[in-house]
Backbone as ProteinMPNN parsed JSONL, in Angstrom:
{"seq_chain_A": "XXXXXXXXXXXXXXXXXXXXXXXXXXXXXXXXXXXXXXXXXXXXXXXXXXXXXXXXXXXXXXXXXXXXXXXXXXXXXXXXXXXXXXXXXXXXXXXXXXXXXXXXXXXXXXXXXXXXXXXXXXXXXXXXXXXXXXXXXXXXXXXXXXXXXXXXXXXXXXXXXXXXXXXXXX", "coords_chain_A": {"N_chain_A": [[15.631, -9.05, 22.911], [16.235, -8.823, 19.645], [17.812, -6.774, 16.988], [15.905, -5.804, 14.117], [17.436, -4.782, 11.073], [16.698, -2.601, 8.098], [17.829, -2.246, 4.966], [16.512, 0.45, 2.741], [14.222, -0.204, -0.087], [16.032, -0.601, -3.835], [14.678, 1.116, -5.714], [13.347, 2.982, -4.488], [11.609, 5.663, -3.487], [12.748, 9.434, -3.14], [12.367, 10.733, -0.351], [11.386, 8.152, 1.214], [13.824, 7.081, 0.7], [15.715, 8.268, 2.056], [14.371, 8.4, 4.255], [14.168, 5.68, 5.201], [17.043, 4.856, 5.323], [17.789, 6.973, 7.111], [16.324, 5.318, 9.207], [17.334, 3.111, 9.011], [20.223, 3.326, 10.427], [19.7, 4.236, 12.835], [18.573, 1.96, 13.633], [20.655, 0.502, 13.323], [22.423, 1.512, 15.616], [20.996, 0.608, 17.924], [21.418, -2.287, 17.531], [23.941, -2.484, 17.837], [24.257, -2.354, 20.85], [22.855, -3.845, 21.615], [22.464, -7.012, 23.607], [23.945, -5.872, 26.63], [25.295, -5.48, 29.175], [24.081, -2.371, 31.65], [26.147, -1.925, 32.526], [28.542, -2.42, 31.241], [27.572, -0.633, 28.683], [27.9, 1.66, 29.592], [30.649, 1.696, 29.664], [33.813, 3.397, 28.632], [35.136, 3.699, 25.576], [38.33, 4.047, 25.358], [40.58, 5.399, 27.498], [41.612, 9.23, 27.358], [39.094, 9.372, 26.634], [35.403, 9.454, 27.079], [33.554, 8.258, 25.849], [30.997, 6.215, 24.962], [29.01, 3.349, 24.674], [25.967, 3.916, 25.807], [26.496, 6.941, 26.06], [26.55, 7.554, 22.821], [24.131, 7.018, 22.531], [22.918, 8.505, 24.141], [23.251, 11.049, 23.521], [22.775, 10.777, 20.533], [20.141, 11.042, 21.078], [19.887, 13.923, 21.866], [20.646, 14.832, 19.954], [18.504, 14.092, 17.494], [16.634, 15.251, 18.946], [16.934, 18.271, 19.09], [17.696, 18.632, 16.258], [14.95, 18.008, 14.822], [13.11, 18.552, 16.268], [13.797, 21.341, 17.878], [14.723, 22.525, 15.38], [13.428, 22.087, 12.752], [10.56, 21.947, 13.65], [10.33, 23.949, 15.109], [10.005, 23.829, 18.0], [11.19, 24.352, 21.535], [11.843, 22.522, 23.887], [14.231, 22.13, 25.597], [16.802, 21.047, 26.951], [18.098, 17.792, 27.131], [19.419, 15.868, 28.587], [22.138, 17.473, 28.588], [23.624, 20.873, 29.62], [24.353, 24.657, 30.353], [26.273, 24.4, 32.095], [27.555, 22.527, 32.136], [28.612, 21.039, 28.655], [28.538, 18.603, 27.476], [26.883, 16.939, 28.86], [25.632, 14.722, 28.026], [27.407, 12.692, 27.695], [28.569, 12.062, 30.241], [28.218, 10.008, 32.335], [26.817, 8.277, 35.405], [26.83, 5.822, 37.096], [24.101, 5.537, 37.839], [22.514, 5.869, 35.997], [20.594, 4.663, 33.331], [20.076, 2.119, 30.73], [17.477, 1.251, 30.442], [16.246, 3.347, 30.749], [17.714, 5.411, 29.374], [17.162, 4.281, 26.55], [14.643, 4.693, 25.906], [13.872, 7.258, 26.321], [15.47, 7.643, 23.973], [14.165, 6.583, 21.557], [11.579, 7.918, 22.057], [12.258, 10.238, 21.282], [12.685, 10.065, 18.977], [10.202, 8.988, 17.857], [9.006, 11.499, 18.007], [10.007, 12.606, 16.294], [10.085, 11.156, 13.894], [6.42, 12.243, 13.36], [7.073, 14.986, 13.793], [8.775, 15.733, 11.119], [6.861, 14.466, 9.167], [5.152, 16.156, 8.47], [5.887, 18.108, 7.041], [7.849, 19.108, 3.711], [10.111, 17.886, 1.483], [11.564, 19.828, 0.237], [10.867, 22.166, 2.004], [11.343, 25.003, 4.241], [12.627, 24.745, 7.52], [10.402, 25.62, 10.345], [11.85, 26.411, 12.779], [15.215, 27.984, 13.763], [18.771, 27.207, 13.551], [20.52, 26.94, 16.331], [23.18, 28.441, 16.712], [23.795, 29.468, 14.318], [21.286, 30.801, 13.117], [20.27, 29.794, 10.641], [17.801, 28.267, 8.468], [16.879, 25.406, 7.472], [16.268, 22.754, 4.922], [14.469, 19.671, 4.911], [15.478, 17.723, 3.256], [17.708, 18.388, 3.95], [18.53, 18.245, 6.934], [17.717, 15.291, 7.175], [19.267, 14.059, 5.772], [21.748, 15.199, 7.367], [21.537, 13.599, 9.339], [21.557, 11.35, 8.717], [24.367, 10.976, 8.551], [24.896, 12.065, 10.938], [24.289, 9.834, 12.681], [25.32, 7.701, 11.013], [28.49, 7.68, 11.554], [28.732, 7.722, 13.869], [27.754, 5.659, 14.189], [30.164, 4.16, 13.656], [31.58, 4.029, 15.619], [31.168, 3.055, 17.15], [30.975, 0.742, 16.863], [33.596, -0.066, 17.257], [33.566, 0.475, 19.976], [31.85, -1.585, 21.091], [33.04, -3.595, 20.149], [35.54, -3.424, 21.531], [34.352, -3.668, 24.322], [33.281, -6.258, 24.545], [34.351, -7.468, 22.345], [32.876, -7.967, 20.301], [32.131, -8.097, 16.492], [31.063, -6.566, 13.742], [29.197, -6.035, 10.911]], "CA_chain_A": [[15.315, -8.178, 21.788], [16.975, -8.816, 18.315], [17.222, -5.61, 15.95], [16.2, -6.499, 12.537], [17.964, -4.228, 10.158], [16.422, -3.187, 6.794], [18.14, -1.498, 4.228], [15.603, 0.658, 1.923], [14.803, -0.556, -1.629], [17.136, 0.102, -4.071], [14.414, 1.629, -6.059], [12.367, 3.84, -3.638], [11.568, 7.57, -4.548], [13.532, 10.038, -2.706], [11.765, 10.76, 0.912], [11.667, 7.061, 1.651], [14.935, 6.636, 0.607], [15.976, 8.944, 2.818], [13.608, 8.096, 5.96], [14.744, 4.303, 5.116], [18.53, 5.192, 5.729], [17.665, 7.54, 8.778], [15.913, 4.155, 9.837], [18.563, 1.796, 9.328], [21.365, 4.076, 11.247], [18.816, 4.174, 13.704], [18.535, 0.489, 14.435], [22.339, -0.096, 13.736], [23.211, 2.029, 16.649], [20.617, 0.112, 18.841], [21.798, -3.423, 17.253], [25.242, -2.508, 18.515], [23.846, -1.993, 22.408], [21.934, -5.423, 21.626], [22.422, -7.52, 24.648], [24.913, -5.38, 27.0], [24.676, -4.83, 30.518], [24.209, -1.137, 32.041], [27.765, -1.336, 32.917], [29.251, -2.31, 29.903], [26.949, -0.032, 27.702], [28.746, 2.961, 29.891], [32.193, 1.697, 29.451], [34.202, 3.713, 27.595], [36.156, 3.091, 24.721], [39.679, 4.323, 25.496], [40.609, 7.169, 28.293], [40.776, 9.817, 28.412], [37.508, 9.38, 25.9], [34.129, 9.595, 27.751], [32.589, 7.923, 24.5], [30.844, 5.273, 25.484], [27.689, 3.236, 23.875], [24.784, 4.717, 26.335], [26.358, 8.209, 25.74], [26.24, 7.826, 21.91], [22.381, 7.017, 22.602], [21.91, 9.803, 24.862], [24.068, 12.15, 22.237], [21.686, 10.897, 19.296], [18.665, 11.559, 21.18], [20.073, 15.038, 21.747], [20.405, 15.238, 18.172], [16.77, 14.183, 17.096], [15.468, 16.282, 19.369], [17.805, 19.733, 18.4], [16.981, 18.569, 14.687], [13.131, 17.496, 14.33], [12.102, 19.516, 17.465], [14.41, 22.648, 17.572], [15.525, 23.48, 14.5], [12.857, 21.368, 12.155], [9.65, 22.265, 13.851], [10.564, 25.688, 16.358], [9.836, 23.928, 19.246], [12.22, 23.878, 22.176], [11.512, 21.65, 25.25], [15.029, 22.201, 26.462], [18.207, 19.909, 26.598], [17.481, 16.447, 28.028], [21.123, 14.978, 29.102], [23.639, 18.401, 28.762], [23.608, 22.431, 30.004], [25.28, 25.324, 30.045], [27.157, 24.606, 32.614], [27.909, 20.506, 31.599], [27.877, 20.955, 27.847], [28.756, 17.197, 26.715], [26.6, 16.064, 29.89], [25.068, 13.525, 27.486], [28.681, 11.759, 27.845], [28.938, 12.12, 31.642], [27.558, 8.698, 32.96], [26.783, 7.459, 36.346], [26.135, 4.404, 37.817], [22.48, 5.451, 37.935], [22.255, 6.442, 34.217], [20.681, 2.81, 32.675], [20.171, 1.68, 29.29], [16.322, 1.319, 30.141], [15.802, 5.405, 30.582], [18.539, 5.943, 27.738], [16.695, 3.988, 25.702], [13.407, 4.824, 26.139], [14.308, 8.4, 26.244], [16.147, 8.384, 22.514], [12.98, 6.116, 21.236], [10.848, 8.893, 22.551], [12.833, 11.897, 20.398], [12.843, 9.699, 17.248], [8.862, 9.025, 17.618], [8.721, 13.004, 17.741], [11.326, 13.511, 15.018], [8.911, 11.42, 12.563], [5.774, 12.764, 13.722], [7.512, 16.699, 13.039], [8.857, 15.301, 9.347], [5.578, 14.123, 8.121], [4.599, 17.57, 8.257], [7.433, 19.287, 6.016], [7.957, 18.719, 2.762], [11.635, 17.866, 1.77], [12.309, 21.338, 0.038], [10.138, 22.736, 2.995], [12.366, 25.323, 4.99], [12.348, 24.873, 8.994], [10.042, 26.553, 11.198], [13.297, 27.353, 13.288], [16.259, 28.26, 13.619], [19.82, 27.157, 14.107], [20.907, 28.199, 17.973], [24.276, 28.935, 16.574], [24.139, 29.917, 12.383], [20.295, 31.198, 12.864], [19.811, 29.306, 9.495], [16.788, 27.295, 8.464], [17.424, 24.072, 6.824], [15.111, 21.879, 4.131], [13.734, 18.827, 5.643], [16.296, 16.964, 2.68], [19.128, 18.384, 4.022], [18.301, 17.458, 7.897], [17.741, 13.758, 6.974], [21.018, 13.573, 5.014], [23.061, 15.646, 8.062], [21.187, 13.292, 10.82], [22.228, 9.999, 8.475], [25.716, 11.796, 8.246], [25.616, 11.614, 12.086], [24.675, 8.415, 12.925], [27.001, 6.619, 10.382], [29.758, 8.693, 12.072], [28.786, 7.623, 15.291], [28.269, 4.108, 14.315], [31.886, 3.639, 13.302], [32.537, 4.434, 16.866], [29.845, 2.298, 18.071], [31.62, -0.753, 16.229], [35.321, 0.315, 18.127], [33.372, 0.543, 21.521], [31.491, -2.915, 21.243], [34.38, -4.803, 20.003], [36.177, -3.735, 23.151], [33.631, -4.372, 25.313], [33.016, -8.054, 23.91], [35.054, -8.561, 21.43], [31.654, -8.392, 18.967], [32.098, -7.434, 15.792], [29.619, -6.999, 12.57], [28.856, -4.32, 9.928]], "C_chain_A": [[16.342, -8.424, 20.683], [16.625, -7.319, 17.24], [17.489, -6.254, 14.815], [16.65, -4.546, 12.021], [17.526, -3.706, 8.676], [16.964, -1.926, 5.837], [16.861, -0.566, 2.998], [15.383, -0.021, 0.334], [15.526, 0.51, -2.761], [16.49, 1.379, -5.714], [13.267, 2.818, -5.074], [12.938, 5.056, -4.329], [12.706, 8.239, -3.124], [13.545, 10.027, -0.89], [12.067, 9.116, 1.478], [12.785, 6.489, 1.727], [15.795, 7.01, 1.643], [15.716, 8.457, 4.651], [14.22, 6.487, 6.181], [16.539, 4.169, 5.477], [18.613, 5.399, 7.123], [17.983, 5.953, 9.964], [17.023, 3.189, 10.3], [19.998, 1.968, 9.797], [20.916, 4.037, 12.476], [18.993, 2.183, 14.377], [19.603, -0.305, 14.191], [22.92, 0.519, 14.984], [22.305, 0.977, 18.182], [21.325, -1.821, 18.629], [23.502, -3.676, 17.869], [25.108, -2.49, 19.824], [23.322, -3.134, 22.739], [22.524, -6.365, 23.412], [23.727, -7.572, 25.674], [24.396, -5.256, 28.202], [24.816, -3.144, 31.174], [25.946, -1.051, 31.979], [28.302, -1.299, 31.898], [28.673, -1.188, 28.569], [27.379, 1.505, 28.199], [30.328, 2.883, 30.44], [32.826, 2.506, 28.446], [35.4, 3.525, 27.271], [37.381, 3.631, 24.909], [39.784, 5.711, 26.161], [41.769, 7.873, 27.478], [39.486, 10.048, 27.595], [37.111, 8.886, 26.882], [33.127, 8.854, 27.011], [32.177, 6.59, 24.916], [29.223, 4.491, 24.373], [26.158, 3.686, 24.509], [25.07, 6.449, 26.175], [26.158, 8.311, 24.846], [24.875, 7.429, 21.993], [22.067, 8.005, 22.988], [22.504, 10.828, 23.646], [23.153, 12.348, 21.186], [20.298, 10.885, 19.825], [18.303, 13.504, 21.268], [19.776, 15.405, 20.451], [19.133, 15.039, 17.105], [16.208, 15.218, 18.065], [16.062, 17.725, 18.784], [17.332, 19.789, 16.626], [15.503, 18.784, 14.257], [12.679, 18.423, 15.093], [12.288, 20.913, 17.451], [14.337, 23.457, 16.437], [13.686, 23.325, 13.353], [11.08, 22.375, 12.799], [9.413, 23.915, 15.133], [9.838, 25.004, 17.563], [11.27, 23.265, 19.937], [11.869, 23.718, 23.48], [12.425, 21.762, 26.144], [16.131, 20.561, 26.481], [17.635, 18.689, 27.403], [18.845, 15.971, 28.968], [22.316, 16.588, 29.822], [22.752, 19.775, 29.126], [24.524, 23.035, 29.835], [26.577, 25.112, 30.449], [28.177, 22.912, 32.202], [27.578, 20.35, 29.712], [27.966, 19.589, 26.855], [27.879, 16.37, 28.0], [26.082, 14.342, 29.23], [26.353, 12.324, 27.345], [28.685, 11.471, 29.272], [28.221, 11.332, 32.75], [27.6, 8.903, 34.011], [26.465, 6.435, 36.888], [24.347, 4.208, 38.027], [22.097, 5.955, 36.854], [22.336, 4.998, 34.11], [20.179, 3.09, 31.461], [18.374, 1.988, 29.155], [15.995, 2.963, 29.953], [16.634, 5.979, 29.0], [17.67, 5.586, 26.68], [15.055, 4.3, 25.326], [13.372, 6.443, 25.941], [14.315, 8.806, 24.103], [14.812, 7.926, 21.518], [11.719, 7.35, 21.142], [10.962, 9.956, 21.405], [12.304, 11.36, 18.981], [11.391, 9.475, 16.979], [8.214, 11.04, 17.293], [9.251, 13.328, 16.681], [10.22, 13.129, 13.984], [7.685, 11.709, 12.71], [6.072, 14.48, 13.298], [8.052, 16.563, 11.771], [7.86, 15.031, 9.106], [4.91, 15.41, 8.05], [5.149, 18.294, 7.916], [7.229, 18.23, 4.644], [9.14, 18.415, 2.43], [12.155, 19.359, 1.446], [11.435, 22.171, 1.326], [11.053, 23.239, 4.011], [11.558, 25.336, 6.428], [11.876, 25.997, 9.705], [11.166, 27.257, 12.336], [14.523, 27.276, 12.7], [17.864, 27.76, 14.214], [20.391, 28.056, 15.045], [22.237, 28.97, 17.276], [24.606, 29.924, 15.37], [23.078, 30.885, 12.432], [20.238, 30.787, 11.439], [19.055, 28.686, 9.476], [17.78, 26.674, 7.607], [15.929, 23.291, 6.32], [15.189, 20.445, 5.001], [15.089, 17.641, 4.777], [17.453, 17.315, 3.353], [19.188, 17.813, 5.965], [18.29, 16.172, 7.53], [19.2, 13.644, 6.523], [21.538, 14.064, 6.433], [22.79, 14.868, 9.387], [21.672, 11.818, 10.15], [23.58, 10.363, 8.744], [26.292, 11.224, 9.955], [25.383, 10.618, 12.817], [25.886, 7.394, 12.019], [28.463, 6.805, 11.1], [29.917, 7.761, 13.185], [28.824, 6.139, 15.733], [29.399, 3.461, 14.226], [32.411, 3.448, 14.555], [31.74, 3.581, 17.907], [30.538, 1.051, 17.599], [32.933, -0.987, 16.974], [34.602, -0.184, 19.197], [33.048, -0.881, 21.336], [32.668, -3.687, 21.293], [35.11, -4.653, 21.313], [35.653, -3.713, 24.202], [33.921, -5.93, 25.275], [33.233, -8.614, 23.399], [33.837, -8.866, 20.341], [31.866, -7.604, 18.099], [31.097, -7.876, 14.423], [29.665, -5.833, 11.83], [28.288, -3.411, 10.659]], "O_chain_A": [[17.485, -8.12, 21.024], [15.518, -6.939, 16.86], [18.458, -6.902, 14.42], [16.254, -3.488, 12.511], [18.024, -4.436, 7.819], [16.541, -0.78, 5.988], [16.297, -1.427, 2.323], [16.371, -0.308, -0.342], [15.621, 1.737, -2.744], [17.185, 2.088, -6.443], [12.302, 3.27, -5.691], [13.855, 5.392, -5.078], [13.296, 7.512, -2.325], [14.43, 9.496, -0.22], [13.054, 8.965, 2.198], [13.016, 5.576, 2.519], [16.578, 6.195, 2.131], [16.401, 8.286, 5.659], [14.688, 6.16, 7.272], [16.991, 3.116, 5.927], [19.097, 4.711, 8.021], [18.832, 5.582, 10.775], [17.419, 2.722, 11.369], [20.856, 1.094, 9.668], [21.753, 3.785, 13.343], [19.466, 1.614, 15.36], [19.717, -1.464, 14.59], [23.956, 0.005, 15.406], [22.901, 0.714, 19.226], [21.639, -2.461, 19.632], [24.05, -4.723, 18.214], [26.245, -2.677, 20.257], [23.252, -3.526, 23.904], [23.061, -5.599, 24.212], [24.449, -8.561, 25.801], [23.214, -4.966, 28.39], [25.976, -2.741, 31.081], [26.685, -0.218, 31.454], [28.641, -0.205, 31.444], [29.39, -1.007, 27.584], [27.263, 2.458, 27.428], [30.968, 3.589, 31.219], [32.401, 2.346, 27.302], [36.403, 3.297, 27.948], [37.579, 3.732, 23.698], [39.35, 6.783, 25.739], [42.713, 7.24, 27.006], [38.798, 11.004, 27.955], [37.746, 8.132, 27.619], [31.969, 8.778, 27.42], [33.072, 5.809, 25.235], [28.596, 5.141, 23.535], [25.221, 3.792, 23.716], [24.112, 7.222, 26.161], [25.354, 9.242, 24.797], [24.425, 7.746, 20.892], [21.114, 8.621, 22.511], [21.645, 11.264, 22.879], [22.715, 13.437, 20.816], [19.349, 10.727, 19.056], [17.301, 14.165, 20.992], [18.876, 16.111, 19.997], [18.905, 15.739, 16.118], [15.277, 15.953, 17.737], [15.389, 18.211, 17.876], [16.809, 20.706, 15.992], [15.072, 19.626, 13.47], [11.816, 19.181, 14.648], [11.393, 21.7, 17.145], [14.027, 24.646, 16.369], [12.928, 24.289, 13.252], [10.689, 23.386, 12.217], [8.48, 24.526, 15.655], [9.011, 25.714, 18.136], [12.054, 22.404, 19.537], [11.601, 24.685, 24.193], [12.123, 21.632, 27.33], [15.991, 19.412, 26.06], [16.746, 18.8, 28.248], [18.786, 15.833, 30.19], [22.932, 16.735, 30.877], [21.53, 19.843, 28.992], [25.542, 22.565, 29.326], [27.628, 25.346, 29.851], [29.376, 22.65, 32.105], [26.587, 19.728, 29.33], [27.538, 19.558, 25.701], [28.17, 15.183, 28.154], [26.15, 13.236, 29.766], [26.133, 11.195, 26.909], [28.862, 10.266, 29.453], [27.752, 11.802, 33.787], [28.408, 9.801, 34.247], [25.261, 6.425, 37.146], [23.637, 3.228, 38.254], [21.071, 6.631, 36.93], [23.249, 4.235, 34.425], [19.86, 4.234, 31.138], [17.879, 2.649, 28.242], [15.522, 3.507, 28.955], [16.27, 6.631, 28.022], [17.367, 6.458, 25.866], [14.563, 3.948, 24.254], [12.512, 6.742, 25.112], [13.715, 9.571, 23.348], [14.388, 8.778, 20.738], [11.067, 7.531, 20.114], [10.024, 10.423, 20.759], [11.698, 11.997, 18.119], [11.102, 9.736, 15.811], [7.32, 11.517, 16.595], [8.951, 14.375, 16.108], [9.553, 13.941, 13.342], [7.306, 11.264, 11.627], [5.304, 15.091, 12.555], [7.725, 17.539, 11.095], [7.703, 15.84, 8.193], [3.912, 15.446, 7.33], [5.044, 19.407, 8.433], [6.722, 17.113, 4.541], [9.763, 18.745, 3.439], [12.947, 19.981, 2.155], [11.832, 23.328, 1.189], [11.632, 22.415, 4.72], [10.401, 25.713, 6.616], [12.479, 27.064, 9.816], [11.214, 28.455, 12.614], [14.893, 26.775, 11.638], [18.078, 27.993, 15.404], [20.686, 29.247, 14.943], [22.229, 30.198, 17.359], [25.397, 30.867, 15.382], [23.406, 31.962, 11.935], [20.111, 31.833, 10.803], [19.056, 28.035, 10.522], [18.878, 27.023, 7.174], [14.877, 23.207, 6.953], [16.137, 20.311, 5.774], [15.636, 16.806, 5.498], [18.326, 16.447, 3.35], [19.996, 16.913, 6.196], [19.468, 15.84, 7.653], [20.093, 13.061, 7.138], [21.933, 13.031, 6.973], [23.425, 15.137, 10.407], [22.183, 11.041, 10.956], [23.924, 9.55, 9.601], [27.254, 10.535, 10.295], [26.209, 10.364, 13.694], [26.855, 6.701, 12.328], [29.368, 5.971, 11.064], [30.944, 7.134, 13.442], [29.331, 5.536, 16.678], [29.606, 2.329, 14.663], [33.47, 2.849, 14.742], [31.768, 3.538, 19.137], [30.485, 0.212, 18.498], [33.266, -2.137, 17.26], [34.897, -1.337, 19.511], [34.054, -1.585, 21.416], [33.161, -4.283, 22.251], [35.275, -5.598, 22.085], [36.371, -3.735, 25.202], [34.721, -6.566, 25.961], [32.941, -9.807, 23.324], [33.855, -9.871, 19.631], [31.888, -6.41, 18.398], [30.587, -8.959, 14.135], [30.165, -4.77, 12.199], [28.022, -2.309, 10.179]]}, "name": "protein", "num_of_chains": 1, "seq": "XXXXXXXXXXXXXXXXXXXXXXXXXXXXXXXXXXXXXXXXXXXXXXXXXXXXXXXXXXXXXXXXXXXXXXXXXXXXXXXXXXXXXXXXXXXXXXXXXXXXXXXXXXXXXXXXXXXXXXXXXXXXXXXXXXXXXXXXXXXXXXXXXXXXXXXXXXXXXXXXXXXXXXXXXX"}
């Protein structure tokens, strides 16, 4: 599998510009996982960090689903990875946690995430509610705070690779 990459154009209207970003945070975090083995894709980058590149997958599938599903459209299916009692479980690998379920999994959220955006408008406030603030949120400001946290996460996705493999890239 090769991830192609595509930056949006540099004239697109707003929404696309937007969904085109999402996108391309989106398939920089999988382009960094690009041809890793289970083991190495739940190595993590420096103890006592847990941060690893299959937990930042399972983490950002948490986070499309809490966004698009939770907050975005009021439905809640329930945590996939973490609980009350484990609440970073989406960090907390095992040897039987693989790349194929991770991946297939976060794929899964992000087919739901745009599927529940095409049905908002950007100023369009969220059918729910934040578990913690109880605030809705516009559909513009989700996209910006879900690019916000992949870029974040990619920075850390660029650290982990390199010391896996020594690969480095934008």
């Amino acid at each position: 599998m090769t991830t192609e990459r595509t930056e949006p154009a540099t004239n697109a209207d707003e929404r696309t510009m937007l969904e085109g970003w999402l996108d391309y945070h989106r398939q920089t975090l999988a382009w960094k996982c690009e041809g890793l083995t289970d083991a190495q894709l739940r190595t993590a980058a420096v103890e006592p960090s847990e941060l690893s590149l299959m937990g930042l997958v399972r983490h950002l599938a948490e986070c499309e689903r809490g966004w698009f599903r939770k907050v975005l459209a009021d439905d809640d299916p329930g945590p996939i990875y973490y609980s009350e009692a484990d609440p970073d479980g989406e960090f907390h690998l095992t040897e039987a946690d693989t790349w194929a379920e991770a991946y297939a999994t976060w794929q899964a959220e992000i087919d739901v995430a745009r599927r529940n955006a095409a049905r908002f408008g950007l100023d369009e406030l969220s059918a729910g509610k934040h578990r913690r603030t109880g605030e809705r949120f516009n559909l513009r400001w989700i996209y910006t705070h879900m690019i916000e946290e992949y870029a974040r996460h990619n920075g850390h996705a660029d650290l982990i690779r390199e010391r896996v493999d020594g690969a480095t890239g934008d």
